[in-house]
C-alpha positions in Angstrom: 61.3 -36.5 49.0 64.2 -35.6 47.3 67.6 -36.2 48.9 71.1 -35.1 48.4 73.3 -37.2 46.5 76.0 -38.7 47.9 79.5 -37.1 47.2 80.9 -40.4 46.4 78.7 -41.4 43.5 78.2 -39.9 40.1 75.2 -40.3 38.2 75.1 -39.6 34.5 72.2 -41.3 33.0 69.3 -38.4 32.2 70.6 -35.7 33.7 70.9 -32.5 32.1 71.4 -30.1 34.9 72.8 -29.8 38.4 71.1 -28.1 41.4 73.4 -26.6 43.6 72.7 -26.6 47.3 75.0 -25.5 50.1 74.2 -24.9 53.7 76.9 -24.3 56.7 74.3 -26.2 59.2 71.9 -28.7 59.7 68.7 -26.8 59.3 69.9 -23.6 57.6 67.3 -23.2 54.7 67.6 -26.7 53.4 64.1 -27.0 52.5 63.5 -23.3 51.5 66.8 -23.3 48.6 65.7 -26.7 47.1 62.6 -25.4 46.5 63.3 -22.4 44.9 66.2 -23.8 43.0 64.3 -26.7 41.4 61.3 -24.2 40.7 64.0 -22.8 38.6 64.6 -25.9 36.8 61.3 -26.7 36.4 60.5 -23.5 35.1 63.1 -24.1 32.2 61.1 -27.7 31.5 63.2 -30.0 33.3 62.1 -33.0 35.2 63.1 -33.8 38.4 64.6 -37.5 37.1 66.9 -35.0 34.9 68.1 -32.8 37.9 71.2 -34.1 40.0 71.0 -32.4 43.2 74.2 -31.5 44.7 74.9 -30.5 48.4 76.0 -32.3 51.9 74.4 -30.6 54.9 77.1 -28.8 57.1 79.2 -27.6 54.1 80.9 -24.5 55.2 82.4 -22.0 52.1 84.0 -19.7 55.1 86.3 -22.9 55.9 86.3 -24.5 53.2 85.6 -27.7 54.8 85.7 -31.1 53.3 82.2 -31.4 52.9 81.8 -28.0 50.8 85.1 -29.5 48.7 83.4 -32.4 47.7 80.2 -30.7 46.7 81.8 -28.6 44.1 84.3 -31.5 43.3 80.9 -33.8 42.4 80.1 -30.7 40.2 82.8 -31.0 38.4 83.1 -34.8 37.9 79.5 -34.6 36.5 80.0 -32.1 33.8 82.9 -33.9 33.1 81.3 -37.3 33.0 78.0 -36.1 30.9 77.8 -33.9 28.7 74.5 -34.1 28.4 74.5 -31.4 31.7 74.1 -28.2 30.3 73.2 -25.7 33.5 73.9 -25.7 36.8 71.7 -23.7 39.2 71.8 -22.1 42.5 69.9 -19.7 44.6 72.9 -17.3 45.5 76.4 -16.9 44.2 77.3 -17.0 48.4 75.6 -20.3 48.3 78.7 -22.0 45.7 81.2 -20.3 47.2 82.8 -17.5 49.5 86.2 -17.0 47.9 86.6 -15.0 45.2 89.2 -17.3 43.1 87.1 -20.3 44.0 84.3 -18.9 42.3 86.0 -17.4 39.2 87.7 -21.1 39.1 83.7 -22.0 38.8 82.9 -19.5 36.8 85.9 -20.1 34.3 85.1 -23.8 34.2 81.9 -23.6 33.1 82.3 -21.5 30.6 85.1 -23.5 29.3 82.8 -26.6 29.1 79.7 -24.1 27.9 77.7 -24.8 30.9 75.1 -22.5 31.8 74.7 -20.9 35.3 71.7 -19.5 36.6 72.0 -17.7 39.9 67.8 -16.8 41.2 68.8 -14.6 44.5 71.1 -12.4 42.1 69.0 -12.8 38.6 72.0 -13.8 36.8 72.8 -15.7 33.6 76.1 -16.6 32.9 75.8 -17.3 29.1 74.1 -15.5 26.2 71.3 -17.6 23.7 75.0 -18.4 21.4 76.6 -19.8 24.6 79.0 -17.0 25.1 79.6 -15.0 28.2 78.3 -11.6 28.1 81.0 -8.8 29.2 78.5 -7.1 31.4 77.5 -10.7 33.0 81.5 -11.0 34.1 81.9 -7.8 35.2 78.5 -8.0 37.6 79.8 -12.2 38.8 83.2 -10.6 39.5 81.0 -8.2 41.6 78.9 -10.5 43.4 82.1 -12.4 43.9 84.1 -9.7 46.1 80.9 -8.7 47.5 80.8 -12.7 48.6 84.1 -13.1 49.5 84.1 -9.6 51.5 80.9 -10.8 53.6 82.8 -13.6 54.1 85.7 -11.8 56.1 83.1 -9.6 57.6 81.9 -12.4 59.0 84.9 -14.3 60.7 85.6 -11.0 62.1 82.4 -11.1 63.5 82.6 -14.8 64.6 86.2 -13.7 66.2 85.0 -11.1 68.2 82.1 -13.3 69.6 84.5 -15.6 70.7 86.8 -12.6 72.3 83.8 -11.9 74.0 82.6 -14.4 75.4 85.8 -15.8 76.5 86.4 -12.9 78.7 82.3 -13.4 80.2 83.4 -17.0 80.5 80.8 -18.1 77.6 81.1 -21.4 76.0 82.1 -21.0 71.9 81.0 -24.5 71.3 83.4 -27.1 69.4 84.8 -29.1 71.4 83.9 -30.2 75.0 84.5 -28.0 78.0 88.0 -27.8 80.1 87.3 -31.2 82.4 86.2 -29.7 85.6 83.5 -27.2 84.2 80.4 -27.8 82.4 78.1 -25.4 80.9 74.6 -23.9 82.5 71.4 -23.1 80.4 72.4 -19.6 79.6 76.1 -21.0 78.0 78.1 -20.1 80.7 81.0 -22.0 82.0 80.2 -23.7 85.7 82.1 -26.0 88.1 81.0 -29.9 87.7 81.2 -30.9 91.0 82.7 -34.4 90.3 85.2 -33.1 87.8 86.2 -30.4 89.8 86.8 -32.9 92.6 89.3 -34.8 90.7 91.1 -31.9 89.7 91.5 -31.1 93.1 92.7 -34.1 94.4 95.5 -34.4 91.5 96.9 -30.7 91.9 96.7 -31.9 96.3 98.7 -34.9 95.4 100.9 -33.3 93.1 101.5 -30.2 95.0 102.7 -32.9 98.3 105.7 -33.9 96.3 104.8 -37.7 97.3 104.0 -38.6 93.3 105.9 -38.1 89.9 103.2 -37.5 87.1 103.0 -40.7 85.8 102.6 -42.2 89.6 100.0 -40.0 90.2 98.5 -41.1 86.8 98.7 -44.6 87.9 97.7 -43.7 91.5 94.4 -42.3 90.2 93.6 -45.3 87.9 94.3 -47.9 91.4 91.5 -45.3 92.8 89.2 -46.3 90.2 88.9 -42.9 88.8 87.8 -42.2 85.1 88.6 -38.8 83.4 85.0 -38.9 80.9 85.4 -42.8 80.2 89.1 -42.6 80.1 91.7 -43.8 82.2 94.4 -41.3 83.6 97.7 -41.0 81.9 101.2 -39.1 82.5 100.3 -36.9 79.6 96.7 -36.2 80.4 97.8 -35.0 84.5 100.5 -32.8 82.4 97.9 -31.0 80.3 95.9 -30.1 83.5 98.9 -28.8 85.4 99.5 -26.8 82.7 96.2 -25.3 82.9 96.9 -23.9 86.1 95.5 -20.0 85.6 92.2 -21.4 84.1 91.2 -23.1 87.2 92.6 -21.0 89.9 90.8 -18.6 87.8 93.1 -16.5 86.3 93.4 -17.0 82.8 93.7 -14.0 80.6 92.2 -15.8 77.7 88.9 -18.0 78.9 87.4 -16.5 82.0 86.7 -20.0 84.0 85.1 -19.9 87.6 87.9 -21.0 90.3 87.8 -24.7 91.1 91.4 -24.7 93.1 93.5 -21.9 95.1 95.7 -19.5 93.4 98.1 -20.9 96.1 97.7 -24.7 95.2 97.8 -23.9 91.3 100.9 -21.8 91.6 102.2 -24.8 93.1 102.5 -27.0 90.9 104.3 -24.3 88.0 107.4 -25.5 86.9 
């Protein structure tokens, strides 16, 4: 099986080319772009002991996360290390990057070091048989490029407007966990966990009598043996949650939650 290499390690002994990979999650043609993109390689007479495989799973070119900065970091450092590499392939210019300066930065750095790219999904070949890029091949990267980078605003539009929209039908966006008091049912909506929600309660009862300060009730809770998610309580966490007021009274303009407390008891604890 042939696995990724690791970001942090830089191999230089018989390699001659890099394959490029780069998927945003886990299982998101992994298998399907190696293939093709060290079909390509073999087709030009490479083996696969002179083929460095470069790509982390999870590497996101819309973010621009650290994962997807150290994959085309490790491309550089290995053209710069060996200069024995003398193409790098990919299956899709989307696939090295989604912003257009990052790829011209790519583009313009291998040609500076006379690198070949070859690009299958787009049939693309950066340099002529002298080593030269061809006019026509810039003008149709710079292409591909804004079409790339375009798709790319297309699509956090897209992703924005999903979350918009769920929000309001009280849908779960992922990330991180839900609001403590909710969980989330099999079709992704938002419910009321009953033990959560019972905690909440008590703190916004206790809070609304007048008989605690924050940090009392934080250390009131903890003498009761509650646990916020393997946590103990503190003044800061109780804060948060009162500040959350409208989302479980259910009236939050933003994230449509299912009411776990009184618009009464919640408006009683506002500052």
């Amino acid at each position: 099986m042939v696995k990724f290499a690791p970001s942090n390690q830089i191999v230089t002994n018989m390699i001659k080319a890099i394959a490029l990979i780069r998927t945003s999650t886990i299982q998101q043609e992994i298998e399907s772009q190696k293939e093709q993109v060290l079909e390509m390689c073999y087709s030009d007479g490479l083996t696969i002991d002179e083929v460095e495989i470069v790509g982390q799973q999870g590497a996101s070119a819309i973010k621009v996360d650290e994962i997807y900065q150290q994959n085309i970091q490790m491309v550089y450092d290995l053209i710069n290390s060996n200069h024995q590499i003398k193409c790098v392939y990919a299956w899709a210019i989307d696939r090295i990057g989604r912003k257009e300066s990052i790829l011209h930065n790519f583009r313009e750095f291998l040609v500076s070091k006379g690198v070949q790219l070859k690009i299958k999904a787009n049939n693309l070949v950066l340099l002529d048989e002298n080593g030269k890029e061809d006019f026509g091949v810039k003008l149709q990267f710079s292409l591909y490029a804004t079409l790339a980078s375009a798709e790319m605003e297309n699509k956090k539009e897209r992703f924005k407007r999903a979350r918009e929209r769920n929000n309001k039908e009280g849908k779960y966006n992922g990330g991180k966990m839900p609001l403590y008091g909710y969980g989330v049912d099999n079709k992704g909506y938002f419910v009321e966990n009953p033990e959560e929600s019972a905690i909440v309660k008590e703190i916004y009862t206790e809070y609304a009598s007048g008989k605690y300060s924050i940090v009392q009730l934080a250390r009131e809770m903890n003498e009761r043996g509650y646990i916020r998610r393997g946590k103990r309580f503190t003044g800061e966490v109780i804060k948060v949650w009162l500040n959350y007021w409208e989302c479980y009274c259910g009236k939050s303009e933003h994230i449509k939650y299912p009411p776990i407390i009184s618009v009464r008891l919640a408006e009683s604890v506002r500052d």
